[in-house]
C-alpha positions as CSV (number, residue, x, y, z in Angstrom):
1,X,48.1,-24.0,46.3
2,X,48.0,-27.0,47.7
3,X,47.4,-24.7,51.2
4,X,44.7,-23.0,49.8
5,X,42.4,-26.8,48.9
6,X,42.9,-27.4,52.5
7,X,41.7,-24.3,54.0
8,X,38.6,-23.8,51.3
9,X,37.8,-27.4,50.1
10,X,35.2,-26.2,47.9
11,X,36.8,-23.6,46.4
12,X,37.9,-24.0,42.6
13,X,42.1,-23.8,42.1
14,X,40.6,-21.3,39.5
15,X,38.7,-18.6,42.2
16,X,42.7,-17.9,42.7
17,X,44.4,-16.9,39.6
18,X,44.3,-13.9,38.2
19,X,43.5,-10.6,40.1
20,X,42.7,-12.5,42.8
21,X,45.6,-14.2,43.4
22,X,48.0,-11.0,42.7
23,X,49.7,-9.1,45.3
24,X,48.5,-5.3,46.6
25,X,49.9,-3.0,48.9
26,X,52.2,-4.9,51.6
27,X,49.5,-4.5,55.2
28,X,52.5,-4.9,57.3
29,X,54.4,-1.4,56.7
30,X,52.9,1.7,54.7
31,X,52.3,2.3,51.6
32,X,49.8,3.9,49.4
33,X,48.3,3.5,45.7
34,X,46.6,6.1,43.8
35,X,43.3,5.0,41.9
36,X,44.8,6.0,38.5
37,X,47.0,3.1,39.6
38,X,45.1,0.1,40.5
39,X,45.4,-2.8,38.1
40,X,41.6,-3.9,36.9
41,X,41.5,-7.6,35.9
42,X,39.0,-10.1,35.3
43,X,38.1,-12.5,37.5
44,X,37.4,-16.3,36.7
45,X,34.4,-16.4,39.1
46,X,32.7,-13.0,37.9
47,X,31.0,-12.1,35.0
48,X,33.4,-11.3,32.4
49,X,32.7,-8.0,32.2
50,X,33.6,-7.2,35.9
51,X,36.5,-6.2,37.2
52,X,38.9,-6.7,40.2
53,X,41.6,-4.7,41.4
54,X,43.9,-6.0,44.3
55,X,44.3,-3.0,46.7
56,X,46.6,-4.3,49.6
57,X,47.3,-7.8,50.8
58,X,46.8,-10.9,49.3
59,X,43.8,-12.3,48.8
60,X,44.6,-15.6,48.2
61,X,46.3,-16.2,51.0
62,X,45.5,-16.1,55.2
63,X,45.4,-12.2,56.2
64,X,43.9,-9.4,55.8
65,X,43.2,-8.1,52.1
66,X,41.3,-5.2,50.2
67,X,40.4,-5.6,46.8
68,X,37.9,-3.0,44.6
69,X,35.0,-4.2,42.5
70,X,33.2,-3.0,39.3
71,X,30.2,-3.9,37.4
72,X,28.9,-2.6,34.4
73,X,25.0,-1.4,34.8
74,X,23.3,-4.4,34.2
75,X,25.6,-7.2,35.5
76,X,24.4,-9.8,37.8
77,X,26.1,-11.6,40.5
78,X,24.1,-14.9,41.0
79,X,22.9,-15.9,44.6
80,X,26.6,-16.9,45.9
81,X,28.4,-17.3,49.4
82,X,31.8,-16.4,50.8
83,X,34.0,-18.0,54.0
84,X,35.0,-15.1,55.1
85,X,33.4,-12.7,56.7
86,X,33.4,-8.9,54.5
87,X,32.8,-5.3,54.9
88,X,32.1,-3.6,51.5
89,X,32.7,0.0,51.4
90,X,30.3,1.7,48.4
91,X,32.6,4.0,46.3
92,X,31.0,4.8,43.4
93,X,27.6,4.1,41.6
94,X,24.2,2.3,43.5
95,X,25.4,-0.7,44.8
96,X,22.3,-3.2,45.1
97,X,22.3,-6.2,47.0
98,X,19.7,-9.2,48.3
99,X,19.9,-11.4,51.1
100,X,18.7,-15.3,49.6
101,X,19.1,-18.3,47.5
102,X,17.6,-17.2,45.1
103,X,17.8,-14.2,42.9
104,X,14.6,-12.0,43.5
105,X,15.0,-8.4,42.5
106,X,12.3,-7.7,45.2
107,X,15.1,-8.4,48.0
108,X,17.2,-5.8,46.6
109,X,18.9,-2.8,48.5
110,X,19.7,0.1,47.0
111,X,23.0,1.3,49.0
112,X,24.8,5.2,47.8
113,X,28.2,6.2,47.6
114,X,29.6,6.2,50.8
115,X,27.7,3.3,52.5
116,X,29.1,0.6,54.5
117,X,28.0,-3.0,54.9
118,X,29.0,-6.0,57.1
119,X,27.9,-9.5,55.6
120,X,29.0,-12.2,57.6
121,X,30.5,-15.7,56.4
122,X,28.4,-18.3,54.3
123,X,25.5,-15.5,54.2
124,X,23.7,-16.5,50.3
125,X,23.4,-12.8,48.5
126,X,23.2,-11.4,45.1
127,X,24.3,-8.6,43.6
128,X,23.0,-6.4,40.1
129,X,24.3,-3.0,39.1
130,X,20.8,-2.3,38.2
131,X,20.7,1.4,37.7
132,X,24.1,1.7,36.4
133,X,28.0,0.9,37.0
134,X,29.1,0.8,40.9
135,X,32.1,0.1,42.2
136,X,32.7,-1.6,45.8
137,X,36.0,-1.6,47.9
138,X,35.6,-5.1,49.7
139,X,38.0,-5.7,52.8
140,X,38.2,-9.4,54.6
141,X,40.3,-11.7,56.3
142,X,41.9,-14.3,53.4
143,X,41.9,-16.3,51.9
144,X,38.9,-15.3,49.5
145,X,36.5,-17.5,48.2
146,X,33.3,-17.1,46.4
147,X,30.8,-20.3,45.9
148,X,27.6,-19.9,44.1
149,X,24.3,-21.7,45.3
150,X,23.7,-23.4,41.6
151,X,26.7,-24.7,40.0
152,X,24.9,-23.4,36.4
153,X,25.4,-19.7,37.6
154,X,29.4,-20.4,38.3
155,X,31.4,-18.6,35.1
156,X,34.1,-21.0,36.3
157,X,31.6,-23.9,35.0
158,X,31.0,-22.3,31.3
């Protein structure tokens, strides 16, 4: 732990426990995992009623990870940040995102099944299953980290 505080200074010891900070599929030999066998946790720095599943690696620690992400239709992600840089892979569902500080619903992008996205490190963005539930796979370079621009909008704070 006290390697993560050095690497992500303003990441909460919290942002790593739970789903987050569980172990997927090893990325140095093969392996697989079937859908009906991901693990779906909460997550202390999402809305309660998302849901994280750790796919392969670790991503809590340094290296490469892959976790999956769903949100009920009608969950917001607040304007937030990441120090890593992501791809996001659109699996199921609209997945909408905005580019900003703050949440305008007039930013939003509508992105089908399928899609891919790159969103570089420290870029602010929101996210809002707006039409329904979506699910994201999300791949990166450890360890994770999420910080949201107003400390208010942090679940970790409430």
């Amino acid at each position: 732990m006290h390697i993560l505080k050095k690497l992500i200074p303003f990441a909460a010891a919290a942002a790593f426990t739970g789903a987050a900070g569980a172990q997927g599929l090893p990325v140095n030999q093969f392996g697989s995992v079937l859908p009906e066998h991901m693990t779906w946790q909460s997550f202390p720095a999402f809305p309660p009623e998302a849901r994280l599943a750790v796919v392969a690696g670790n991503p809590g620690q340094a290296g490469p990870y892959v976790v999956r992400v769903k949100l009920p239709g009608g969950v917001q992600l607040m304007p937030h940040t990441h120090p890593e840089d992501r791809i996001y892979t659109v699996i199921s569902g609209v997945f909408y995102i905005g580019l900003g500080k703050t949440f305008d619903p007039d930013k939003l992008q509508a992105y089908p099944p399928g899609t891919v996205l790159t969103l570089p490190a420290n870029t602010p963005h929101f996210h809002w299953a707006k039409s329904g539930d979506y699910m994201t796979q999300v791949s990166g370079m450890g360890p994770l980290g999420i910080k949201y621009i107003c400390d208010s909008d942090d679940p970790r704070h409430h």
